[in-house]
C-alpha positions in Angstrom: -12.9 -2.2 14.9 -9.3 -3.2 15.2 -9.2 -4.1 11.8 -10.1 -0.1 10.6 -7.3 1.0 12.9 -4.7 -1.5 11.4 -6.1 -0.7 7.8 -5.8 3.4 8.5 -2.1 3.2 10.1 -1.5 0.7 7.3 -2.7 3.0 4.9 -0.8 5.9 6.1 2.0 3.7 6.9 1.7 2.7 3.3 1.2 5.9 1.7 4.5 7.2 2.9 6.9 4.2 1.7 4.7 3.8 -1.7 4.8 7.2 -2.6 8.4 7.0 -2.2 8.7 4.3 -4.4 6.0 5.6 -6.7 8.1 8.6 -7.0 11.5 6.6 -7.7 9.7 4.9 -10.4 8.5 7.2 -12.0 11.9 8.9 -12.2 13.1 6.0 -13.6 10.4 6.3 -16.4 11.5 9.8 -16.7 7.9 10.6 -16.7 6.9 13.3 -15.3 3.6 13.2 -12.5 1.7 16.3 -12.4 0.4 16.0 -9.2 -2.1 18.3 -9.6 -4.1 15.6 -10.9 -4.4 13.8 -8.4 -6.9 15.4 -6.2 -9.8 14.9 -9.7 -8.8 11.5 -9.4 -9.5 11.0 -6.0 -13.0 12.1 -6.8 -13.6 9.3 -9.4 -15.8 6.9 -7.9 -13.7 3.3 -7.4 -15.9 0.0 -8.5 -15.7 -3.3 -6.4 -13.1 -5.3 -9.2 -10.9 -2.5 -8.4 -11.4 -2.7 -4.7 -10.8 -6.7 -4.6 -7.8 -6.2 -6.6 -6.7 -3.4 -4.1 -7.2 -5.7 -1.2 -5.4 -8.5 -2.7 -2.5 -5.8 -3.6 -2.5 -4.3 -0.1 -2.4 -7.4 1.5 0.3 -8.4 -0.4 2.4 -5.1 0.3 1.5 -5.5 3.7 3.6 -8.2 3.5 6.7 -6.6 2.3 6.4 -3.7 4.6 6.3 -6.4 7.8 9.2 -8.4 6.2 11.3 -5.2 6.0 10.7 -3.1 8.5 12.6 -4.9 11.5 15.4 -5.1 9.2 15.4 -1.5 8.6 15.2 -0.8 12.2 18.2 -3.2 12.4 20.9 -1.6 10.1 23.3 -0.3 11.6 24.1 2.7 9.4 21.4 5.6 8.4 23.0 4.5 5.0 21.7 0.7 5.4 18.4 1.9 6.5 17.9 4.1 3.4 19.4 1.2 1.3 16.5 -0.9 2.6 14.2 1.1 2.5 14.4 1.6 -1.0 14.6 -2.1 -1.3 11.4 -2.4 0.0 10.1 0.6 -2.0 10.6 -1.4 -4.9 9.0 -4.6 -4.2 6.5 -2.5 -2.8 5.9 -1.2 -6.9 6.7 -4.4 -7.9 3.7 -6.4 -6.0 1.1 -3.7 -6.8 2.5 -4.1 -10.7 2.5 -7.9 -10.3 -1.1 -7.5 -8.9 -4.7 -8.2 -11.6 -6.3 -5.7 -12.5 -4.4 -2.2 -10.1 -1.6 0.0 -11.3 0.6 1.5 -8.8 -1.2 4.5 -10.2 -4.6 3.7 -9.1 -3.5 1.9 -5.9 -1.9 5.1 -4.8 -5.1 7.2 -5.8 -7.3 4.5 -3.7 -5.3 4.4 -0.8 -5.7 8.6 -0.4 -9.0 9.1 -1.5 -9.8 6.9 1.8 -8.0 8.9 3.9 -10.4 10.9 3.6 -13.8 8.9 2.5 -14.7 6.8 5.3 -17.1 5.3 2.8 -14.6 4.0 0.4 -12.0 3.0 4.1 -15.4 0.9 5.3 -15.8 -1.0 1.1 -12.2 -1.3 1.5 -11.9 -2.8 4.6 -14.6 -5.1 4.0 -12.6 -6.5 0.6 -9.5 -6.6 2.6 -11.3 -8.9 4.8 -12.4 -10.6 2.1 -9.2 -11.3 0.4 -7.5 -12.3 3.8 -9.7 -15.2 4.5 -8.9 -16.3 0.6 -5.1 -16.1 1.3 -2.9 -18.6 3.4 -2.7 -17.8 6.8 0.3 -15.2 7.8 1.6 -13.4 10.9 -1.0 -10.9 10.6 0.0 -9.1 14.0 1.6 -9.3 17.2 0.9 -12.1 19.6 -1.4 -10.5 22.2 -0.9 -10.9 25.8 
């Protein structure tokens, strides 16, 4: 079940640097989020089109996350790192927006209601699954030795 453990650390790897970037957007928006909503829609049941579009979004911010991390962990200056960060916080927003059929909105609500549904973790993991074996091959995870 290494996949489930990679998809949960991802997920609360995830959670962390999109809710971030979630909340810097929607500062820019000037918007407000009442987040007492978001526990009612974390009860909404999620249908498989917006699962596959999650996958295909997660795997996809996956992708930024790997590409920036080592460079965060590289800057020199607690400045630089929060400079990337941020960086990466946006194209994080700006894959899940670029993504069919997801808002950041919903991929953030999806990505916490399985935190704590291992129901919706297990349909997720199977589309994220899925979706990988439809995408070009990528450095997924550290060589093993």
């Amino acid at each position: 079940m290494t996949l489930t453990r990679t998809l949960m650390s991802g997920i609360s790897a995830l959670t962390i640097g999109l809710g971030a970037a979630i909340g810097v957007a929607a500062a820019q928006d000037a918007a407000p989020v009442p987040q007492a909503q978001a526990p009612a829609a974390q009860a909404a049941p999620v249908d498989d089109a917006k699962l596959k579009s999650f996958a295909v979004a997660f795997l996809e911010v996956t992708k930024v996350t790997r590409s920036y991390q080592p460079r965060i962990e590289a800057a020199d200056t607690s400045d630089a790192q929060q400079e990337l960060r941020q960086e990466a916080s946006q194209k994080m927003v700006e894959t899940v927006n670029d993504a069919q059929g997801i808002s950041v909105d919903e991929y953030n609500m999806i990505i916490q209601a399985a935190q704590t549904d291992p129901d919706l973790a297990q349909r997720i993991n199977t589309h994220i699954t899925e979706a990988a074996g439809e995408q070009p091959a990528a450095p997924e995870t550290a060589p093993q030795e």
